[in-house]
C-alpha positions as CSV (number, residue, x, y, z in Angstrom):
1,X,44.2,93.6,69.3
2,X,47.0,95.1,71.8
3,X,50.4,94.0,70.9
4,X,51.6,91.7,73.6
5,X,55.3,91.9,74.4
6,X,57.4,88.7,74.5
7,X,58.9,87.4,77.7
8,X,62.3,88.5,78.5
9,X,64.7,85.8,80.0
10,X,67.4,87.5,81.5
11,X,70.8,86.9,81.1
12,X,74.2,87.6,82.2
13,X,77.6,86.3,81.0
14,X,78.8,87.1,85.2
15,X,81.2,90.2,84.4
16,X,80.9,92.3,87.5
17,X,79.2,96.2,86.8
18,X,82.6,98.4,85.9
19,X,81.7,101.2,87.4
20,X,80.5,102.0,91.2
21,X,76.7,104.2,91.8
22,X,77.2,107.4,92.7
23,X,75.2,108.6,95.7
24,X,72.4,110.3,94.1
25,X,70.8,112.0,91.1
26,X,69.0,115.8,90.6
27,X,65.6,115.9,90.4
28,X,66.5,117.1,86.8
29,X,68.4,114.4,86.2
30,X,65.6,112.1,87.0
31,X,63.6,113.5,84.8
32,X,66.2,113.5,82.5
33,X,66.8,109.9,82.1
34,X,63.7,108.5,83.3
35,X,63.0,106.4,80.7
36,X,66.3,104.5,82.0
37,X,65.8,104.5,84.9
38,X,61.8,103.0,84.4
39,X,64.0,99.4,83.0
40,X,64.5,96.7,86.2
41,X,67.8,95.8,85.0
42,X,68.8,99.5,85.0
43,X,67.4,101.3,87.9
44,X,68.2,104.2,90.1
45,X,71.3,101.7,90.7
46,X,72.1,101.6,87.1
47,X,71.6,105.0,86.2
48,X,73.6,106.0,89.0
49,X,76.4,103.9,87.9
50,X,76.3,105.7,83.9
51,X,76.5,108.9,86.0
52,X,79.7,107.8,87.5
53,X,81.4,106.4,84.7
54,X,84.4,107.9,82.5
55,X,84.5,106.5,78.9
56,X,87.4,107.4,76.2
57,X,85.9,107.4,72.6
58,X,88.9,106.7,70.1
59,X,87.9,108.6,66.9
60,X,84.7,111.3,66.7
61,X,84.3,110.0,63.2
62,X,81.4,107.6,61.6
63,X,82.0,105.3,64.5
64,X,82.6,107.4,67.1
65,X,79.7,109.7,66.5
66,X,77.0,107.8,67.3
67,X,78.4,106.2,69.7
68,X,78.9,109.6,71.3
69,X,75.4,110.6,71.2
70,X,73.9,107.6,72.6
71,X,76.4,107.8,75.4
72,X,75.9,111.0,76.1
73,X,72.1,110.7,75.6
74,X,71.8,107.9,78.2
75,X,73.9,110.0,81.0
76,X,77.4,108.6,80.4
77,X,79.0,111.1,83.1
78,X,82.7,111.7,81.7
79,X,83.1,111.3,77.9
80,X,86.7,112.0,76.7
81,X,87.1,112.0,72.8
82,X,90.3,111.7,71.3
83,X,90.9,112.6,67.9
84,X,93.3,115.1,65.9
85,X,91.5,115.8,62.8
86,X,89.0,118.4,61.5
87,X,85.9,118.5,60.0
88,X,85.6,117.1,56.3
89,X,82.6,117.5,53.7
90,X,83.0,114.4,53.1
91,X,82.8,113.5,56.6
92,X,79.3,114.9,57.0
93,X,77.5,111.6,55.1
94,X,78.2,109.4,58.3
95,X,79.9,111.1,61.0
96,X,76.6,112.6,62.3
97,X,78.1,114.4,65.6
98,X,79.0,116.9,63.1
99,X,77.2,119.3,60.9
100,X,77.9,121.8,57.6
101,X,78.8,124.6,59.5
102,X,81.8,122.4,61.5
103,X,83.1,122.1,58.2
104,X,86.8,123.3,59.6
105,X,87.1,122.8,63.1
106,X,88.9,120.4,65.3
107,X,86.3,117.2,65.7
108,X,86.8,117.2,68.8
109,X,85.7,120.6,69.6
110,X,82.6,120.0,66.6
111,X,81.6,117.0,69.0
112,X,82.0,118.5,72.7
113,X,79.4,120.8,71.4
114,X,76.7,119.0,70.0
115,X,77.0,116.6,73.6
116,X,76.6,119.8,75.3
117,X,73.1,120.6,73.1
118,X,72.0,116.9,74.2
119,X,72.9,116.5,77.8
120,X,74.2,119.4,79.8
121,X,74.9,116.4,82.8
122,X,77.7,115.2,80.9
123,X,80.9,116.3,81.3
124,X,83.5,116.1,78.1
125,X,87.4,116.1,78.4
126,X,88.6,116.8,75.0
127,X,92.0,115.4,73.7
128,X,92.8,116.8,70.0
129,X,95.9,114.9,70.2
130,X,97.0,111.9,67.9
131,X,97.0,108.9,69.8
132,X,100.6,107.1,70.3
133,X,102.3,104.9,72.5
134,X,103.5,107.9,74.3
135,X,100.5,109.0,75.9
136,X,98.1,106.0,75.5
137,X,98.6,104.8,78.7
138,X,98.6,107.8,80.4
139,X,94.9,108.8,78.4
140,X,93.6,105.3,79.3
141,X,94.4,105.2,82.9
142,X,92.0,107.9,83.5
143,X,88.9,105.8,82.0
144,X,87.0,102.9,82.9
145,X,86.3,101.9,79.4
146,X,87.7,102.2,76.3
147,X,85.6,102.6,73.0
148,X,87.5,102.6,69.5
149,X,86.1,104.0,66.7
150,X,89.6,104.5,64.6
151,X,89.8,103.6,60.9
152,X,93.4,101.9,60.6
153,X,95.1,98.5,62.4
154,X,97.9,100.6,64.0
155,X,95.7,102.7,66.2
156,X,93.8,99.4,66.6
157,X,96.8,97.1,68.2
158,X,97.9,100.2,69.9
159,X,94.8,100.6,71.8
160,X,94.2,96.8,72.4
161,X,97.9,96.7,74.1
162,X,97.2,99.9,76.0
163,X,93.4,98.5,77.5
164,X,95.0,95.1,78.0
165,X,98.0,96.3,80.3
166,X,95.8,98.4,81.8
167,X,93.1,95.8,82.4
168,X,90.3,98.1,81.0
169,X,87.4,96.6,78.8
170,X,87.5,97.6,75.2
171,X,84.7,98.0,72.8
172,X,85.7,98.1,69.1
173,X,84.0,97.9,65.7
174,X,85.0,98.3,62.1
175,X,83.0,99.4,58.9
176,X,83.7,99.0,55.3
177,X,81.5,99.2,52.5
178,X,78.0,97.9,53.8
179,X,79.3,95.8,56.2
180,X,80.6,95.7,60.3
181,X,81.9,94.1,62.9
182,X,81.5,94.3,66.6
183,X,83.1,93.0,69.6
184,X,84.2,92.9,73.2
185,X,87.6,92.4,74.4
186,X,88.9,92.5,77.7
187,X,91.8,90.5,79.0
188,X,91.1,89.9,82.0
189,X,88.1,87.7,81.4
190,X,88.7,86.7,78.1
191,X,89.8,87.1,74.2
192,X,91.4,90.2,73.2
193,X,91.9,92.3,69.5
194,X,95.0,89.9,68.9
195,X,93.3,86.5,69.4
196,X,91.1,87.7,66.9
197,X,93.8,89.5,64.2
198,X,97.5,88.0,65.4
199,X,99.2,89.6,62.8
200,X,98.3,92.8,60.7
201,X,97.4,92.5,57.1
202,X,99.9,93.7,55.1
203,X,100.0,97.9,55.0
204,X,98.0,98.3,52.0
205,X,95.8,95.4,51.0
206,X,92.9,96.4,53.0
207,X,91.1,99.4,51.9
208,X,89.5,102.1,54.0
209,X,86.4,103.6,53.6
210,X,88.0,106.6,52.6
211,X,88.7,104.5,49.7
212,X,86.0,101.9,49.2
213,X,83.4,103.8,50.2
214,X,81.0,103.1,53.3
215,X,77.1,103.2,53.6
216,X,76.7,106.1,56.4
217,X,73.5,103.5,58.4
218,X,76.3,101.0,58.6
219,X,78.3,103.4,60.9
220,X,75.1,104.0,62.6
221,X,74.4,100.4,63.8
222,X,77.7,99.0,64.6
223,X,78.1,102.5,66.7
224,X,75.0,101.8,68.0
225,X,75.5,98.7,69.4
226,X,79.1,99.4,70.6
227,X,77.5,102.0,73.1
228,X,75.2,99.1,74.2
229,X,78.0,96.9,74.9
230,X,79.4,100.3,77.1
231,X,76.3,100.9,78.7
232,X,76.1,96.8,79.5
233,X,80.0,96.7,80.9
234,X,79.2,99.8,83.3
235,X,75.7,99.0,84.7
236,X,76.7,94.9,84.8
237,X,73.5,93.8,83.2
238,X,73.0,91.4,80.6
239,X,75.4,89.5,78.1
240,X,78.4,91.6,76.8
241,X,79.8,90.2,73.0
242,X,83.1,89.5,75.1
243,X,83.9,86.2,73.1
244,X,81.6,86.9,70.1
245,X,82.3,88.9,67.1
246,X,79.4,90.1,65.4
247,X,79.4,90.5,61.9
248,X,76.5,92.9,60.1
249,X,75.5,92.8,56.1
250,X,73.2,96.3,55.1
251,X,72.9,94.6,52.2
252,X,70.8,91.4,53.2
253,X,69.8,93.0,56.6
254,X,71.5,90.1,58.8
255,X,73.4,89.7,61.6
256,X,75.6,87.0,62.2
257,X,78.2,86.2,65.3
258,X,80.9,84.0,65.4
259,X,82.8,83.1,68.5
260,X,86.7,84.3,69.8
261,X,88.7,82.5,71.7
262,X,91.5,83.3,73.4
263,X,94.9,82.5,72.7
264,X,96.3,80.8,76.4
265,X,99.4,79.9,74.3
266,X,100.5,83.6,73.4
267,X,102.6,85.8,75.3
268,X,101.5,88.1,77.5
269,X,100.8,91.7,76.5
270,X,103.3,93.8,78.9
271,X,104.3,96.8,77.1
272,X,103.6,99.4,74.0
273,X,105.6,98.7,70.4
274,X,106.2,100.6,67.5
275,X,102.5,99.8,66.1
276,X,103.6,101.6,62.5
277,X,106.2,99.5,62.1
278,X,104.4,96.2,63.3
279,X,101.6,97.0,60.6
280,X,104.4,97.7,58.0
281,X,103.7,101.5,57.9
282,X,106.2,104.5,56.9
283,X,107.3,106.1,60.0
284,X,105.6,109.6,59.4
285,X,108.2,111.9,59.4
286,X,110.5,109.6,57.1
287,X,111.5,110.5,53.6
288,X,110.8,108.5,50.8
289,X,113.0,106.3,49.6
290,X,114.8,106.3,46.6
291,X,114.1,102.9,44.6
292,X,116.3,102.8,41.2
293,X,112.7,101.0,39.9
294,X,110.3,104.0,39.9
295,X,111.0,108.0,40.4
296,X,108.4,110.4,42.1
297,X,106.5,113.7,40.9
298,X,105.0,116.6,41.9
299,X,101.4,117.1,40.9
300,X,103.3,120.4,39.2
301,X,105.7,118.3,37.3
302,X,102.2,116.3,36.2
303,X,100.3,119.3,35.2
304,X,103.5,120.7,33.0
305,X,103.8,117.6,31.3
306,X,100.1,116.8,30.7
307,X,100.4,120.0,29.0
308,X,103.5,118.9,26.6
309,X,101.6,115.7,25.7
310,X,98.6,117.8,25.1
311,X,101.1,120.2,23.0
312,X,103.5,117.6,21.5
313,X,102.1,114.0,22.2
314,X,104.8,113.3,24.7
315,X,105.0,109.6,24.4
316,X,103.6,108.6,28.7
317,X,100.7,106.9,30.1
318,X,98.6,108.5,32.8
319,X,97.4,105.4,34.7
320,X,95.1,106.0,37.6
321,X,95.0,102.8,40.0
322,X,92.1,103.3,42.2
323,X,88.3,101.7,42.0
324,X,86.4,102.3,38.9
325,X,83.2,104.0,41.6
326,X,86.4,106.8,42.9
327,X,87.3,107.3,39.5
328,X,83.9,108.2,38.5
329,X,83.9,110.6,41.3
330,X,86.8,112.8,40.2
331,X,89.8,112.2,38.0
332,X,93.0,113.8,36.5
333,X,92.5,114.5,32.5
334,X,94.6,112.3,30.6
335,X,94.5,109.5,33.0
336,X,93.0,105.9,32.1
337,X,91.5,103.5,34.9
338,X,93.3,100.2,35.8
339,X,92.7,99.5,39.4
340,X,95.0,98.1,41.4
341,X,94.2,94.6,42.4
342,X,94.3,93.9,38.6
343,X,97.8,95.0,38.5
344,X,98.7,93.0,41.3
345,X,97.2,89.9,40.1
346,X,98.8,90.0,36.7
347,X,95.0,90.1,35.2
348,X,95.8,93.8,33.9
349,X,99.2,93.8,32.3
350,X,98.5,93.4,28.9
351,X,96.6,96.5,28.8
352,X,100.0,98.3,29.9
353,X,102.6,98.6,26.8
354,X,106.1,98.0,28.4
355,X,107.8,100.6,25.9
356,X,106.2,103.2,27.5
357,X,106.1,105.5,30.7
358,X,103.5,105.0,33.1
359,X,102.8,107.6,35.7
360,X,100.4,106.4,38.3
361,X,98.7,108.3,40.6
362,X,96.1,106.8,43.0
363,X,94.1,108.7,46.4
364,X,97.3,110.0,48.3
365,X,99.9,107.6,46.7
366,X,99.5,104.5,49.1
367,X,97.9,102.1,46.5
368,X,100.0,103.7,43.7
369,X,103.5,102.8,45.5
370,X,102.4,99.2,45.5
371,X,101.5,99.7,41.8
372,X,104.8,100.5,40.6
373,X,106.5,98.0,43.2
374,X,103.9,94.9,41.2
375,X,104.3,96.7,37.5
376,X,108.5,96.7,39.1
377,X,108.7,92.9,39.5
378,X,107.0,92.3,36.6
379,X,109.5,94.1,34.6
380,X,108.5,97.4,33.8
381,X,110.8,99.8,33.8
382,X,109.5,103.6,33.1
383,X,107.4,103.6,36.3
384,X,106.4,107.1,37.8
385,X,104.6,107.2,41.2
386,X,102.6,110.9,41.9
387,X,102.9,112.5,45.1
388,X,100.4,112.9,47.3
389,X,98.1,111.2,44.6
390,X,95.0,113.1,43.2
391,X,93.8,114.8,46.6
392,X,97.0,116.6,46.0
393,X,96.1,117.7,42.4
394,X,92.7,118.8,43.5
395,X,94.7,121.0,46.5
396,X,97.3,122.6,43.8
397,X,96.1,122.2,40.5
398,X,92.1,122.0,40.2
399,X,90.9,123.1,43.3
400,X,87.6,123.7,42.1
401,X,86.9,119.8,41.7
402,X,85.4,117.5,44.6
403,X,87.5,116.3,47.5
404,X,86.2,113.0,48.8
């Protein structure tokens, strides 16, 4: 018995198609992207319409890569790609746009070349800058969509501004773990990133994946379907998730939506801010400041003293504040595992002697500040906060051990 394929009732939330036909494709192309094309609510029209579109892709990392490859697949003409970071092992478990031997190279570079190897139609503008509210609106003004695959709330608000004063559609998603989120914001028709998040959490609190950990299929789907929402917003068929956040669970294999509203009450979005500062960041090139609660460490200074306890039993704790699953990956010797949000809570100060030092190290030294702030107002004393946390131990003092 033939499988019979259920009847398809079409629908459209009335958003017009972004992005003009152009006048006609190669016989190549044709063949190219004739599986497209063979779809009613695509067409010669449709296809024509990817071929003339330019779309910016924020981030050529787990979000961003498949995102790229499906655009690219389906005959996206212009794909710029903005990101100003290289090539990780560690980024190779999700960011599939990338492979072993870019291990090194700019991202951006890594991902311009695989698009090539899929579709030598498309044509990619690379920008291996850091995006800032100095060039954001300049970048965006040259798109018709925006798709943001970053991995932190500044970059986030920054690009939600930008697209809003613009009046460009923006596509964004978010991973964490074994969940995502997807969405469509555009404020011209409707909700946008702030009607969903008004304010930031504060800097900190929320982890990222370089820290929690994410499954790499997670990336996958939510990337997945934010080029579906692109390819929807250019060609003007069907219902974009403008309105609707969708919210995916790897775990239990469900997808559930919930609706966004937008905020008629809040002020108008009219120019670019200091997004670091709004979400409670450092300013990047500021030193740290000196707090008479806590003083700061080199890995060095760690390594000599580890060695004097070793030697002499220097009387310190080494207390390592990240998630029991990181500290099973890699460690410092000597160091013993209270995470953070125990330390915060109260739940994990009896296990910390207040007559003693405690030197705490974390990833990079972000969760460990707000360690020795908690274990501060809670009336300890001998607080020591390591630098650049254990990712700068591994770089200067055990390079042989795993990076993550």
């Amino acid at each position: 018995m033939s499988a019979v394929s259920p009847a398809r009732i079409p629908v459209s939330d009335g958003l017009p198609p972004l992005v003009e036909p152009r006048s006609a494709l190669s016989s190549t192309e044709i063949e190219h992207y004739s599986r497209n094309i063979m779809l009613p609510e695509i067409g010669s029209i449709g296809q024509r319409r990817l071929s003339n579109a330019r779309v910016l892709v924020i981030g050529a990392g787990g979000l961003g890569s498949p995102a790229l490859l499906y655009l690219a697949a389906a005959g996206v003409g212009t794909i710029g790609i903005i990101d100003d970071d290289v090539v990780d092992p560690s980024n190779l478990q999700r960011q599939v746009v990338h492979g072993a031997t870019d291990v090194g190279r700019s991202k951006v570079a890594s991902a311009s070349d695989t698009i090539a190897a899929i579709n030598p139609h498309v044509t990619v503008e690379q920008h291996p800058v850091r995006l800032d509210s100095s060039n954001a609106l300049d970048l965006f003004s040259r798109y018709d969509l925006i798709l943001d695959g970053a991995d932190n709330f500044a970059t986030r608000y920054l690009a939600n501004d930008a697209a809003a004063i613009l009046g460009k559609p923006y596509v964004w998603g978010a991973v964490l773990r074994f969940t995502g989120q997807v969405t469509v914001f555009w404020e011209k028709y409707g909700p946008t990133y702030r009607d969903l998040f008004p304010e930031p959490p504060e800097h900190g609190t929320v982890p990222s994946c370089g820290e929690a950990g994410v499954l790499g299929i997670v990336c996958a789907a939510i990337g997945s379907a934010m080029a579906a929402e692109a390819i929807k917003l250019i060609t003007g068929i069907g219902q974009s998730l403008l309105g609707r956040l969708q919210l995916f669970d790897a775990l239990t294999s469900t997808w559930r939506e919930i609706a966004v509203r937008k905020d008629d009450d809040a002020a108008p979005i009219t120019e670019l801010i200091d997004y670091e500062g709004f979400c409670g960041m450092p300013p990047r090139d500021a030193t740290p400041a000196s707090s008479p609660s806590w003083r700061t460490i080199s890995v060095q200074e760690l390594d000599e003293r580890l060695r004097a306890r070793n030697a002499d039993g220097a009387d310190f704790d080494l207390i390592d504040v990240r998630e029991p699953s990181e500290y099973a990956l890699v460690n410092i010797p000597g160091s013993r595992l209270i995470p953070l949000a125990g330390i915060q809570s109260g739940d994990a100060l009896a296990d910390l002697q207040r007559d003693r030092e405690l030197v705490v190290y974390c990833k990079t030294g972000i969760r460990s500040t707000h360690a020795v702030e908690a274990l501060g107002r809670a009336g300890y004393t001998q607080l020591t906060l390591v630098s650049g946390g254990i990712l700068e131990w591994i770089d200067q003092v055990e390079p042989d051990k795993p990076r993550y």
